[in-house]
C-alpha positions in Angstrom: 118.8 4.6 47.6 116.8 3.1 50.6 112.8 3.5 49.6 110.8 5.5 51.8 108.8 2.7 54.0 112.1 1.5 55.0 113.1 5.4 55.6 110.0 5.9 57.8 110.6 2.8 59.8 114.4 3.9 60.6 113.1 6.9 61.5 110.0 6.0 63.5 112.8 5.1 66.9 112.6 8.7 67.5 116.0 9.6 67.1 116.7 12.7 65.1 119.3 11.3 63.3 117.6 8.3 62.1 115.4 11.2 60.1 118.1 12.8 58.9 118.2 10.6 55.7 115.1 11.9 55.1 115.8 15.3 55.2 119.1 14.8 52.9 116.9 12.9 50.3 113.9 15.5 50.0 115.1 18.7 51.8 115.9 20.6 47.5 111.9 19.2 46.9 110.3 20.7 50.0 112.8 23.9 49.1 111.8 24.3 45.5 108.3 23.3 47.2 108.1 26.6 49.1 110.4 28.3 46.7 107.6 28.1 43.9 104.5 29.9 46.2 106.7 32.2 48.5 109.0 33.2 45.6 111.7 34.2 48.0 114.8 31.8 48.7 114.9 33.1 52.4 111.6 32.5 53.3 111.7 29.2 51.4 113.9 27.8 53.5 112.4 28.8 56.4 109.4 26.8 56.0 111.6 24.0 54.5 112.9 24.1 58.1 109.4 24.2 59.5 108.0 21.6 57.2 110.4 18.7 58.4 110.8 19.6 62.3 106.3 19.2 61.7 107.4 15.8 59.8 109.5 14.1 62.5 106.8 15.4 64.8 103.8 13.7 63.5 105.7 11.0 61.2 104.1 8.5 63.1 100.9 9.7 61.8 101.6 8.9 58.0 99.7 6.3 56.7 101.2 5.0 53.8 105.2 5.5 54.0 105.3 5.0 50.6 103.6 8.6 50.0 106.3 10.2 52.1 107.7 12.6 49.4 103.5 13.6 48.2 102.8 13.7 52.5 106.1 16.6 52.7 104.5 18.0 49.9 101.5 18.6 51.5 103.1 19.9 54.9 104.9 22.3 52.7 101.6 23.9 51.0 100.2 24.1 54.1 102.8 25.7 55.9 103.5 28.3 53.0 99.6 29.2 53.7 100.3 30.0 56.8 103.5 32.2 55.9 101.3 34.1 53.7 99.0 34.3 55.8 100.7 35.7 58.9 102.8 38.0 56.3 98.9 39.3 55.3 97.7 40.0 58.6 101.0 41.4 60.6 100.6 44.0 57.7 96.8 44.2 57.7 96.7 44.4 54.0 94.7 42.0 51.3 97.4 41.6 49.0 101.4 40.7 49.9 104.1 42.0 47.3 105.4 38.9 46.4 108.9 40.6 46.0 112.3 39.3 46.7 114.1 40.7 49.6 116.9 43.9 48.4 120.7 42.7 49.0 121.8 42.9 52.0 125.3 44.2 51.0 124.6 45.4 47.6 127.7 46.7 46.6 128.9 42.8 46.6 125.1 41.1 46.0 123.3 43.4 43.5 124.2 41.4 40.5 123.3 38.0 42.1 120.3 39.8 43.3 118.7 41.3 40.1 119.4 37.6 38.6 117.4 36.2 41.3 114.8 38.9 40.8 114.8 38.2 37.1 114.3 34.5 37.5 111.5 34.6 39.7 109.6 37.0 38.0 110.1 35.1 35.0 108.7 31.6 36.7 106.0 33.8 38.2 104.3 33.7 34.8 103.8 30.5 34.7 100.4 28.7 36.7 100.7 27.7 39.9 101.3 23.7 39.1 103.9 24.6 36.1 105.9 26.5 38.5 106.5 24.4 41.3 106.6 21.3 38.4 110.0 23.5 36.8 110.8 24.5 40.2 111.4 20.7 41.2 112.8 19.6 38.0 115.8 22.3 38.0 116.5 23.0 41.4 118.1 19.3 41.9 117.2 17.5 38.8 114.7 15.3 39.9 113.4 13.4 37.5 110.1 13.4 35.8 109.2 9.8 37.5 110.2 11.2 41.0 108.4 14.6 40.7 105.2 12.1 39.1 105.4 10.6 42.2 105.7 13.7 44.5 102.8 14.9 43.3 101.0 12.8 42.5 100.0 12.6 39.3 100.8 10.6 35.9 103.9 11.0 34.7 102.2 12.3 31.1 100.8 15.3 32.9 104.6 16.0 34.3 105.5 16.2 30.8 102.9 18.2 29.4 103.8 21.2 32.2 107.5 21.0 31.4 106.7 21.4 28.1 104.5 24.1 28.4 106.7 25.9 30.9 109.1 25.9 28.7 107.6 27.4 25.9 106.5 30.7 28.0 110.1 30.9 29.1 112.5 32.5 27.0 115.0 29.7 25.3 117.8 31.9 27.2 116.0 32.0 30.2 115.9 28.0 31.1 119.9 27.8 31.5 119.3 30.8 33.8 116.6 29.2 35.7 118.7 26.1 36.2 121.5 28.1 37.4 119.9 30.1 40.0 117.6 27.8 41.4 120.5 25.0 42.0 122.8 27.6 43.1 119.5 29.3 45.8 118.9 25.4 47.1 119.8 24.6 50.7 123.4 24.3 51.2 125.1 21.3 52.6 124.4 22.2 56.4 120.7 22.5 55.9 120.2 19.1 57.2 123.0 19.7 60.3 120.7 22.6 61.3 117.6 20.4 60.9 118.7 18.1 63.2 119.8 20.6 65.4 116.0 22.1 65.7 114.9 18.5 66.4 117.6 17.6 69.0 116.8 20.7 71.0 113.9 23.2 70.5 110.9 21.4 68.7 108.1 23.2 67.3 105.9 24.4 70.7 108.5 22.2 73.0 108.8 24.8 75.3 105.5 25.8 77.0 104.9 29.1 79.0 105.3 27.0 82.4 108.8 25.6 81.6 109.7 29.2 80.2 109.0 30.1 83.8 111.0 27.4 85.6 114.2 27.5 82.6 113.8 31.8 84.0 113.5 31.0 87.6 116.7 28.5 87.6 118.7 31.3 85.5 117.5 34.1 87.8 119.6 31.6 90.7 122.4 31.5 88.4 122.2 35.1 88.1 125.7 36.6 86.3 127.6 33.3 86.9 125.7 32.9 83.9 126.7 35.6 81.7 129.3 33.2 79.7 126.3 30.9 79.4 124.5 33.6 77.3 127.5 35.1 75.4 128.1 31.4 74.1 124.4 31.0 72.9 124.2 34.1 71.0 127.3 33.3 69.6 125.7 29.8 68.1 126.0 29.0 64.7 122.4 27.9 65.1 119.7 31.1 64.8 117.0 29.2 66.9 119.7 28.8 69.8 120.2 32.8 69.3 116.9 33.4 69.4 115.5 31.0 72.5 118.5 33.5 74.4 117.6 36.6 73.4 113.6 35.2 74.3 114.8 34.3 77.9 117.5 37.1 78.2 115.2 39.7 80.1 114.4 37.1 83.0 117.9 36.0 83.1 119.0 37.4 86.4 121.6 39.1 84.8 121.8 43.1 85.3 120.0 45.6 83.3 123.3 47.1 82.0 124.0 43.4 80.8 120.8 42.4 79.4 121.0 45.6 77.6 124.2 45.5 75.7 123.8 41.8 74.8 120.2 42.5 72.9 121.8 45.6 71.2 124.5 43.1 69.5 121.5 40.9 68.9 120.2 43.6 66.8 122.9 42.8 64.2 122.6 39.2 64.3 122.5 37.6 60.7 118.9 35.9 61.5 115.9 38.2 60.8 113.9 36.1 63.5 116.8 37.5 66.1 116.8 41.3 65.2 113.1 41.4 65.5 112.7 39.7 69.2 115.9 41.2 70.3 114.2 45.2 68.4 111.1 43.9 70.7 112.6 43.2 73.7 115.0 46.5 74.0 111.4 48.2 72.9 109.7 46.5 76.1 112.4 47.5 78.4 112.8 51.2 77.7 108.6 51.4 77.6 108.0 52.8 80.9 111.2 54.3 81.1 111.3 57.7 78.7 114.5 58.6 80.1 115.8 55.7 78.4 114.3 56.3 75.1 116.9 58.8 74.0 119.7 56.4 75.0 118.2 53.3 73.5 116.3 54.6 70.1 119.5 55.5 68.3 120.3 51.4 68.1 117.0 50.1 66.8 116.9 53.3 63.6 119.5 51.3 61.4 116.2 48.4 61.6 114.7 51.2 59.5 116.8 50.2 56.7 117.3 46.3 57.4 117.3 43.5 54.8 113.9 42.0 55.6 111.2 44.5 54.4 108.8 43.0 57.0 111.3 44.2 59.6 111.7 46.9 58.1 107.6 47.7 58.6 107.3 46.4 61.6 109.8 48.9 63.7 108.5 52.0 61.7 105.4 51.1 62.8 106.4 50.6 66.6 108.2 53.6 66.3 106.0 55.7 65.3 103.5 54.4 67.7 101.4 51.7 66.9 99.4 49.5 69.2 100.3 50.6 72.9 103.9 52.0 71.8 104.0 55.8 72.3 106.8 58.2 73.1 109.6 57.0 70.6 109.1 59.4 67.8 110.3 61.9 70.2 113.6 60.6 69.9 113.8 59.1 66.2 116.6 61.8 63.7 114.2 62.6 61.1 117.0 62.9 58.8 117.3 59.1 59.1 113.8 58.5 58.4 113.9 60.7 55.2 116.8 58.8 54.4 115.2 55.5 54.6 112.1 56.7 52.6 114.1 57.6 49.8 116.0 54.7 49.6 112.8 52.5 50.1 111.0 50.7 47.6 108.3 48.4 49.1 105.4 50.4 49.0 104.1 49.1 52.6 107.5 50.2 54.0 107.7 53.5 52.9 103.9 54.1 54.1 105.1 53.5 57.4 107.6 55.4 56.9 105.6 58.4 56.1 103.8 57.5 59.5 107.1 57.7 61.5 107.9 61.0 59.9 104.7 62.5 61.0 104.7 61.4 64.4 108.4 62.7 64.3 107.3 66.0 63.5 104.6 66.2 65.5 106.1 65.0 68.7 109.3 67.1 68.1 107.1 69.9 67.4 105.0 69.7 70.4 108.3 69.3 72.2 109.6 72.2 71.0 106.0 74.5 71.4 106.3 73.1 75.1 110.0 74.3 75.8 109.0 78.1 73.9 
């Protein structure tokens, strides 16, 4: 394998895919990095994402090249602070349930789920340094001298946290550890998608005044460029999906269109995607309540969506929060009860309990007003 100073000077041209060796040599340590604070493969690689679109950013700004795997490590602690952090105050709440997410099909994931959950609430009792120590030495076998070196720290101390790690996990459990955290890593695309970010939407490369100009040229286009749009949310790649549903509502296109194309967004596999795309139909029906009752029916199966921040984030717009108002009118209280009931993330279903009362009372009132 190529050291890392001559790794950094290949990648120093400025060519994504000079940096791509990079990513393919540390993209499982900046996983089980993020993996061992966020304790959810999901968000993990998220920020794995995040952590090397910030390194071929700022590479240029490392020091020592020969610290490159301890300088990732570093990006990655800092940017799963900032996860929890935004996670903290989008739900105004001290503490986060550090939870992982339900299946998403559980009739086919439950099992692989509940093995997931059982894993990481067993490395949860371990300290901080143990966990992301085991984390790094199962999820791709690094070895003791390379996570020594990662870290930075003696190889002794390495070692002695193994060691200790392994006595607080059950002897059964280590085989399962090993298991699910190799078979959570990022897949063999991870770094194909990486270089896609860095090839075409870089971390803040768009600014609010080329938003406007990319939105004036594809108001011109107008619907010559509906195939245009239909072939970017069709992408394989979520941040492509996600920059058109963004620009969708300046497009040019017709409101008929714009509309139907963010209600398929609504099911697309990203989280990211569902939320803009939930925002975006949200905007548009606003100062239209007319709409409301056409439009609300698409964005209540968000109330039982994968992502549990998703999930709290439209109850709350739903039932009214910040400068949304009107929408409980419209929301089946049947499917609100039925989402409570099947919820089990306690800041979910107290939104949920919001939403029902603004249901009831809006509903009511509507009802009082028609008597």
């Amino acid at each position: 394998m190529r050291d890392d100073i001559a790794l950094v000077a290949a990648a120093l041209s400025g060519d994504p895919e000079m940096f791509s060796p990079i990513v393919e040599r540390y993209q499982d340590a900046v996983f089980a990095i993020a993996l061992a604070r966020l304790r959810n493969f999901a968000d993990a690689e998220d920020v794995a994402q995040e952590v090397f679109v910030e390194a071929f950013e700022n590479l240029g700004k490392l020091s020592n090249p020969s610290s490159l795997g301890a300088w990732l490590r570093s990006i990655a602690i800092h940017r799963c602070v900032d996860h929890l952090r935004q996670a903290r105050e989008s739900i105004g709440l001290d503490e986060i349930a550090e939870q992982v997410e339900a299946a998403a099909n559980p009739q086919t994931e439950v099992e692989q789920q509940e093995l997931c959950d059982q894993v990481m609430a067993a490395i949860g009792q371990l300290s901080k340094k143990q966990r992301e120590t085991t984390t790094l030495f199962y999820v791709n076998g690094y070895s003791q001298q390379e996570i020594a070196r990662i870290q930075e720290v003696p190889i002794g101390t390495i070692r002695r946290r193994l060691h200790d790690a392994r006595e607080k996990l059950k002897e059964e459990m280590i085989g399962l550890v090993e298991d699910v955290l190799k078979s959570g890593a990022p897949k063999g695309d991870f770094g194909k998608r990486v270089f896609e970010i860095l090839s075409r939407y870089r971390r803040d490369a768009t600014p609010w005044d080329e938003l406007g100009e990319i939105a004036s040229t594809l108001r011109e286009i107008g619907a010559a460029g509906l195939d245009g749009f239909v072939k970017a949310l069709e992408s394989p790649y979520y941040q492509t999906r996600r920059f058109a549903v963004r620009i969708l509502p300046d497009s040019g296109l017709s409101q008929e269109v714009i509309e139907q194309l963010l209600k398929k967004a609504l099911n697309d596999a990203n989280k990211e995607v569902r939320k803009l795309a939930f925002l975006e139909l949200a905007h548009i029906i606003y100062e239209d309540e007319s709409r409301r009752k056409e439009i609300v029916p698409y964005l209540i199966p968000l109330l039982t969506d994968p992502g549990w921040r998703l999930r709290s984030y439209v109850a709350s717009i739903l039932y009214g929060q910040d400068y949304f108002e009107g929408y409980a009118k419209y929301v089946p209280l049947d499917c609100v009860v039925r989402a409570f009931l099947a919820e089990k993330n306690q800041i979910v279903k107290q939104n949920l309990i919001e939403l029902m009362r603004a249901v009831l009372n809006a509903q009511g009132s509507d009802e009082s007003k028609r008597r």
